[in-house]
N, C-alpha and C positions, 0 to 999 in steps of 0.2 A: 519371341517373348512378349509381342501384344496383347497377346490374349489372356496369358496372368495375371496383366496390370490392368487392363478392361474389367477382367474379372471380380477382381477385388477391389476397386474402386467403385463396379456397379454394387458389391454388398452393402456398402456402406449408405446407398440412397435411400434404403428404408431399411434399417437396423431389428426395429418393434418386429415387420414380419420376419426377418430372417432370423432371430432370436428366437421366437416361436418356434417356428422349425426345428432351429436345432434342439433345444428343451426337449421335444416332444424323442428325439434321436439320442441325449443324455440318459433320459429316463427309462429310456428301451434299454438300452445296452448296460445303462447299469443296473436295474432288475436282473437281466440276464447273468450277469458276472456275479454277483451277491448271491443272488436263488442258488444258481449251481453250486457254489462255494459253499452255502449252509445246504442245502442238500445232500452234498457229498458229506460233509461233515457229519451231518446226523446219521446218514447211510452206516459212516463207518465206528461213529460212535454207538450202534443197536448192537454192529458186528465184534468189538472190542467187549461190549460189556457181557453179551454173550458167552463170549471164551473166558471172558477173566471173573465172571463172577459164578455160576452155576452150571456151565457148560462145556468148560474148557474145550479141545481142538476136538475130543473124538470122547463121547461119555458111556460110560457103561452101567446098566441100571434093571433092578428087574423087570423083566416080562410082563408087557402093558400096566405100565406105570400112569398115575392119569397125570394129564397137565394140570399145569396151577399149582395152585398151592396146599394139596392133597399132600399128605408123604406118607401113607403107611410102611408101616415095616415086616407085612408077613409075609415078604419073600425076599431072601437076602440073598446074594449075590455068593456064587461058592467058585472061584476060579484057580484050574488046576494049574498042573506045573506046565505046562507046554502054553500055556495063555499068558502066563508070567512070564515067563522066557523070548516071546516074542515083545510082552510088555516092555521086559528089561534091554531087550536088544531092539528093536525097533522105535523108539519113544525118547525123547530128552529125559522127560521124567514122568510119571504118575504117581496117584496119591489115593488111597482111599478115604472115601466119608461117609459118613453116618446121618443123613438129613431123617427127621420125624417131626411132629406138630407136636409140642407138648402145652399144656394150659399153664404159663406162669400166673403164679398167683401172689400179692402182694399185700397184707392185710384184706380190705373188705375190693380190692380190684383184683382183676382178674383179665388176662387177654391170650387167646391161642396164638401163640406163635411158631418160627420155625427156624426149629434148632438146627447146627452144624455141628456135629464131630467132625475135628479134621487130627490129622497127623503134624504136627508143630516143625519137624524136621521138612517133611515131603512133600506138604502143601503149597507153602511156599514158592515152591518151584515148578510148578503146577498153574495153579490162579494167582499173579501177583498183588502184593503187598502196594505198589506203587501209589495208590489213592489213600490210602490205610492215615486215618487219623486216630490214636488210640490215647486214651486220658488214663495216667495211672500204668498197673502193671497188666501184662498177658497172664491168661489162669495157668493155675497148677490145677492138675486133677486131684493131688493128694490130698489137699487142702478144699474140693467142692468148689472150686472158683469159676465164674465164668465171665464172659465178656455178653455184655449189654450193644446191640444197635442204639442211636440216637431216639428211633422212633419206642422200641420197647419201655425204654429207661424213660421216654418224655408220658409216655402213655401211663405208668403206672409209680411216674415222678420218684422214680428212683436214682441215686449216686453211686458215687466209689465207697467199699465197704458196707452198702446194707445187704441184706436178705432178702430172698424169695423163695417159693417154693414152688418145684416143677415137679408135675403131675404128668402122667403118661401111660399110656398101654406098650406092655413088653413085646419083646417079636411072638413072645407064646400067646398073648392075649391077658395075663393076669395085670391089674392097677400095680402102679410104683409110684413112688415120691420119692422127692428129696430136696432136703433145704439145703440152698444153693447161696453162696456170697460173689459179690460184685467186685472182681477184682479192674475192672476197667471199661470206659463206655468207649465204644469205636464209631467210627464214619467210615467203612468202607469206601461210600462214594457210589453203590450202586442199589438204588433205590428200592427194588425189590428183595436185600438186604436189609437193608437199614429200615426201611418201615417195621419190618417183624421181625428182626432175627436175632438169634444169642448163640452165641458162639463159645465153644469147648473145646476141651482136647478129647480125642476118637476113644481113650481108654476110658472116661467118663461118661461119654454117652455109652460104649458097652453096655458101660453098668446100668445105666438106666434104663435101656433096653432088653438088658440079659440075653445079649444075642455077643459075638466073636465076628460076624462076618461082616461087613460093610452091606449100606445099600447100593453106593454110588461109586465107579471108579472114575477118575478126573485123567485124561491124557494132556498132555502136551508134544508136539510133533517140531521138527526141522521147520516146516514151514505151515502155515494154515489150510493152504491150497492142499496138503498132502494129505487131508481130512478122508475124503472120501476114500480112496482106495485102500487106505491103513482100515475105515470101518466095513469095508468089505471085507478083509482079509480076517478080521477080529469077530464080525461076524460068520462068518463061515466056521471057527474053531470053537464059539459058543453054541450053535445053533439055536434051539426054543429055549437056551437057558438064560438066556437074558436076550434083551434089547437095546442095539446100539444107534446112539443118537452122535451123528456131527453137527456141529456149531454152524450149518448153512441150513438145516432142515431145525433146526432150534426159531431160526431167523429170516424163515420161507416167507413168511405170514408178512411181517412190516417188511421185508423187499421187497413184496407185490405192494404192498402200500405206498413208497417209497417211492417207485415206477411211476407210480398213477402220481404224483405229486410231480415229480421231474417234469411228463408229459404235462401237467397243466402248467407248470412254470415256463415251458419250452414256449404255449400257446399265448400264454397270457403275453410275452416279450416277442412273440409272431405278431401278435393283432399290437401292440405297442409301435412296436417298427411299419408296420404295414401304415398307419395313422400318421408315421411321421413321413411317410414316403408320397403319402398323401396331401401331405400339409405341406412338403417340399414342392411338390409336382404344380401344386395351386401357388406358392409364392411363384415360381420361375415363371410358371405359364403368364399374372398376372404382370410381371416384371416386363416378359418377352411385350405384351401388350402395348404396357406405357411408353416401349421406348424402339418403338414401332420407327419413328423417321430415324432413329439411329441407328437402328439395322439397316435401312434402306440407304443412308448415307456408307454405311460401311461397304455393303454390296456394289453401289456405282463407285467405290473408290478400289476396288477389285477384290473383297474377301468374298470367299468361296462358299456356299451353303455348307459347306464340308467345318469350314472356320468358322460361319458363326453356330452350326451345332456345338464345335466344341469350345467356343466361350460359354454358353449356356449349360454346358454338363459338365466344365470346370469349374462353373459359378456352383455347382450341387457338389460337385467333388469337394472344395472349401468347404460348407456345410456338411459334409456328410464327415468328412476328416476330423473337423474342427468339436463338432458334436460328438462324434465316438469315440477319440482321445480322453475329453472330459468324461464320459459315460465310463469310462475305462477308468479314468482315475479316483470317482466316488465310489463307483462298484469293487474294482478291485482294491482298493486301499483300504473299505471295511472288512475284505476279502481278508486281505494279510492283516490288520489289525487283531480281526477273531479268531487268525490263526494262531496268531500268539497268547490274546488274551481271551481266554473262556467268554460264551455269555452262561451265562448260571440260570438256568431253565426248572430252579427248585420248587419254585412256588405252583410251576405250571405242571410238574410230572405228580404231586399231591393233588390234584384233581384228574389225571390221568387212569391213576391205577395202581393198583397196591405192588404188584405183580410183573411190573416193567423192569425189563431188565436193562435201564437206563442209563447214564451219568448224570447228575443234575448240570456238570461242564460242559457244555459244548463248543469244540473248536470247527469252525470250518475248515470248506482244504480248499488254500490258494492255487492256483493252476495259471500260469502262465501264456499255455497252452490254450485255456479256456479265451484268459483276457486280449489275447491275439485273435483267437476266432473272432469276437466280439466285437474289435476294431473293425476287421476284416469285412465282417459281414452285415456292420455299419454304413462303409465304406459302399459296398455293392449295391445295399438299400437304396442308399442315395443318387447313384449312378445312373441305375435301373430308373427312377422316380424322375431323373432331369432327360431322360430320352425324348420324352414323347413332349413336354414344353421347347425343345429347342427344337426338337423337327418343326414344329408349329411357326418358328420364328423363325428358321432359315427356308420356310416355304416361302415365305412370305417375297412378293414381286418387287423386287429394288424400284419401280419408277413410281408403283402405287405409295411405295411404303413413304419416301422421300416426300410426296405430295401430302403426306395424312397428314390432321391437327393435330 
C-alpha cells in the first residue's frame, strides 16, 4: 500500500501542473460525451421529423416527383384493390394526401405556399399530432375553413377568422380560386411545415384541385427498420405507376452529413486527449526529474524498478481517473440535462432553409454506454502517457541518483 500514499502525497507538490493536466483530460472527455449526445440527438431528430412530418415509414407518390418544394398535381396516384389490401393488411395505418403549392393571397400580399389535404380520421394515425400546437378550431370543409402555419399567418399577418384567397392550377390545368377562412393557426413543430403550409381537410383540397385521387400515400409500419422491405414489396405491385420513397432515402443526404460531423467530433476529442496525454507525460517526466535523490533513496532501501514504474503510472492513473470522472460529469450531465430539456434551435433552422424537415427542439440521447467509454478511455490515455516518464525514473542508477543535488 506504499505506493498509493507516495502517490498521492507526490500530487500535491505541485498542484498548478497537475491541474493542468487534468483540465486539459476534462475537456477532452467531456467534448466527447456532449458531441456524441447532441449528435445522436440531431441524428435522430432529421430521422423523427422525416417520418412524422412529410415522409412517414414508406411514401407513396407519383412517378418522378421533384424534391423541394415543387408539388404539381398532374399525375395522381390511382391504386388498385390488391395495393390496398396489402395496405390494409400489412401497415398499422395509412393515409392519403393531397400536397400542391397554391398562391394565398391576402389583400395587396401575396405568398406561394404548400398546401396539405389530409384525411382528419386517418392521418392522425399516420404522421402524429404529438408536436401539434393549434389556436382556435380544426377546419371544416363545409364551411372553406383552413388551418394557417405560424410562418403563412406571420407572413401575410393574418388570425383566427379572417380571409384569404387560394389560387391554383387544377390537376386538368384550368385556374381555380377560392376564398378560404382561418379557422385556426397551428405549430406543427416541423419547420419545413410551418414556414409555408396550410393545412385542409382532403375533401377540400379535391375541390380545388378537381381531381378524387390523392398525390401522396403516407405509411406507417410495426416498426421503422421494416421500411425497406414493405417498399420493395409495394414497389414491385405498382411498378412505373408510381414511386416509392422510405423515410432512410428521404434522410440519405444529412446521414452522410451527420457521419462527417461524428468523425470530426471523434478527431477533434482524439487531438484533445492526445494534448492531455502529452501534458500528462511532461508533468511526470518533470516530476520523475525533481525528485531524482528520492527515487534513488527508495531504490537503496530495496524498491524494485518494477515499484517505482508503478508509483509513477499510479501517479497518471490518479490524474487520468480523477480528470475523466469530472469530464464525465460536465459532459454527461449536459448530456442528460438536454435529454430531458429541448435546446430550441428556432432561430438557427430560419437561416438554414425553408425546406428542413427539422424540429426546432432538439433532445440529445444520453448513453451511458458512451459516458463509460469516455471514462474508460480516459483512463487508458493517461496510463499509456505515464509509461514512458516512469521508465525514465526507474532507469535511473540508485547510487547516482542518491548522490544528485
Amino acid at each position: 500500500m506504499i505506493i498509493p500514499r507516495l502517490a498521492r502525497r507526490n500530487l500535491f507538490r505541485c498542484p498548478r501542473r497537475v491541474i493542468l493536466s487534468m483540465v486539459a483530460i476534462v475537456v477532452g472527455i467531456g467534448v466527447f460525451i456532449l458531441g456524441e449526445g447532441l449528435v445522436s440527438g440531431v441524428t435522430e431528430n432529421l430521422k423523427v421529423s422525416s417520418i412524422e412530418s412529410m415522409n412517414s415509414h414508406v411514401l407513396i407518390r407519383p412517378p418522378d416527383y421533384p424534391e423541394g418544394i415543387q408539388h404539381p398535381v398532374d399525375e395522381l396516384l390511382e391504386i388498385d384493390e390488391e395495393v390496398r389490401r396489402v395496405l390494409d393488411e400489412e401497415t398499422v395505418a395509412w393515409t392519403e394526401r393531397i400536397i400542391f403549392s397554391p398562391t394565398a393571397a391576402a389583400g395587396p400580399d401575396h405568398v406561394r405556399a404548400r398546401a396539405i389535404g389530409y384525411d382528419p380520421v386517418r392521418d392522425p394515425e399516420v404522421f402524429s399530432r404529438a408536436l401539434w400546437q393549434v389556436t382556435a378550431e380544426k377546419p371544416d370543409a363545409e364551411q372553406n375553413e383552413v388551418l394557417l402555419t405560424t410562418g403563412v399567418a406571420d407572413l401575410l399577418n393574418l388570425s383566427v377568422g379572417d380571409t384569404l384567397i387560394l389560387r391554383v392550377r387544377t390537376h386538368l390545368g384550368a385556374m381555380n380560386a377560392l376564398r378560404v377562412s382561418v379557422s385556426g393557426i397551428v405549430e406543427t413543430g416541423f419547420h419545413n411545415i410551418d414556414s409555408m403550409g396550410i393545412l385542409m381537410s382532403l375533401s377540400l383540397a379535391q375541390r380545388l384541385i378537381d381531381a378524387d385521387n390523392p398525390t401522396h400515400i403516407g405509411t406507417r409500419l410495426e416498426s421503422r427498420d421494416d421500411s425497406e422491405p414493405f417498399a420493395a414489396r409495394i414497389s414491385e405491385l405498382l411498378g412505373d405507376r408510381a414511386e416509392v420513397q422510405t423515410w432512410q432515402e428521404d434522410v440519405q443526404d444529412l446521414m452522410g452529413i451527420q457521419n462527417i460531423r461524428r468523425r470530426a467530433l471523434q478527431i477533434i476529442s482524439a487531438i484533445l486527449l492526445a494534448l492531455a496525454g502529452v501534458g500528462m507525460a511532461n508533468t511526470i517526466l518533470m516530476s520523475a526529474y525533481e525528485r531524482v535523490r528520492e527515487v534513488g533513496t527508495l531504490r537503496s532501501m530495496g524498491m524494485t524498478k518494477q515499484g517505482v514504474t508503478g508509483l509513477f503510472v499510479f501517479e497518471g492513473l490518479i490524474i487520468g481517473i480523477v480528470g475523466s470522472i469530472l469530464g464525465a460529469l460536465w459532459g454527461g450531465g449536459l448530456a442528460a440535462h438536454w435529454a430531458v430539456n429541448p435546446i430550441d434551435f428556432g432561430d438557427l433552422i430560419d437561416v438554414w432553409g425553408e425546406d428542413l424537415a427539422f424540429s426546432a427542439l432538439v433532445y440529445t440521447r444520453f448513453s451511458m454506454g458512451t459516458v463509460l467509454f469516455g471514462v474508460g478511455f480516459g483512463i487508458v490515455v493517461s496510463m499509456l502517457a505515464s509509461i514512458f516518464p516512469a521508465r525514465v525514473a526507474a532507469s535511473m542508477p540508485p547510487a547516482e541518483a542518491v548522490r544528485a543535488e
